[in-house]
C-alpha positions, 0 to 999 in steps of 0.5 A: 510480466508485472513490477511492481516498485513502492516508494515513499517510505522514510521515518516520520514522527508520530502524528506525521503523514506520509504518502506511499506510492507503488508504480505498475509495470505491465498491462492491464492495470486496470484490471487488476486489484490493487493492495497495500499490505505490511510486515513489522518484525516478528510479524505476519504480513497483513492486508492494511487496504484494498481497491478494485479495479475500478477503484471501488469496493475498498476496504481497510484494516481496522487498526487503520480506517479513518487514518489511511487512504487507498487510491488509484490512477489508472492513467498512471498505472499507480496505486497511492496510500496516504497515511495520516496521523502516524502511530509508532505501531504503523512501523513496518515494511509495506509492500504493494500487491497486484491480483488478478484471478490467479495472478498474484505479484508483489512489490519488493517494500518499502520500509516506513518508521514512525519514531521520534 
C-alpha cells in the first residue's frame, strides 16, 4: 500500500519562495511517476508538474513554467516542488500524485496561501 504525506505549505507573500515536499511510503518508488497537482476553491484539480521515474521528461504547467521546479530523490523516496516568485493566484490546495500503469495514489494536500 502507498501514502503519500505533503508538506511545506503555509502562507507566503507574494514574491516569496516555498518548498513543498511529499515523502512515499511503499515500494518502488522509483518506479513511479511522480505529480504535483493543485485545487484553489471553486476550482478543478489541475496537474502543475510532472516527472518520470527516472526524474525525466518533466513537464510543467503553463501558469508556472520558469517559477516552479519539480525534482525527485529516489534515496528518499521524496519528490519536492520548489515554488518561486509566488503569485496570489498560486493560492490552492496542492496535492502530490503517485502513478504507475493503472495505479493512482494521492496525498491528502497541503494548503499553500500567497497573501500579504
Amino acid at each position: 500500500q502507498v501514502q503519500l504525506v505533503e508538506s511545506g505549505g503555509g502562507l507566503v507573500q507574494p514574491g516569496g519562495s516555498r518548498r513543498l515536499s511529499c515523502r512515499f511510503s511503499g515500494l518502488n518508488f522509483n518506479t513511479y511517476r511522480m505529480s504535483w497537482y493543485r485545487q484553489a476553491p471553486g476550482k478543478e484539480r489541475e496537474l502543475v508538474a510532472g516527472t518520470t521515474s527516472i526524474g525525466g521528461n518533466i513537464n510543467y504547467a503553463d501558469s508556472v513554467k520558469g517559477r516552479f521546479t519539480i525534482s525527485r530523490d529516489n534515496a528518499k523516496n521524496t519528490v519536492y516542488l520548489q515554488m518561486n516568485s509566488l503569485k496570489p493566484e498560486d493560492t490552492a490546495v496542492y496535492f502530490c500524485n503517485a502513478g504507475r500503469y493503472d495505479l493512482i495514489y494521492w496525498g491528502q494536500g497541503t494548503q499553500v496561501t500567497v497573501s500579504s
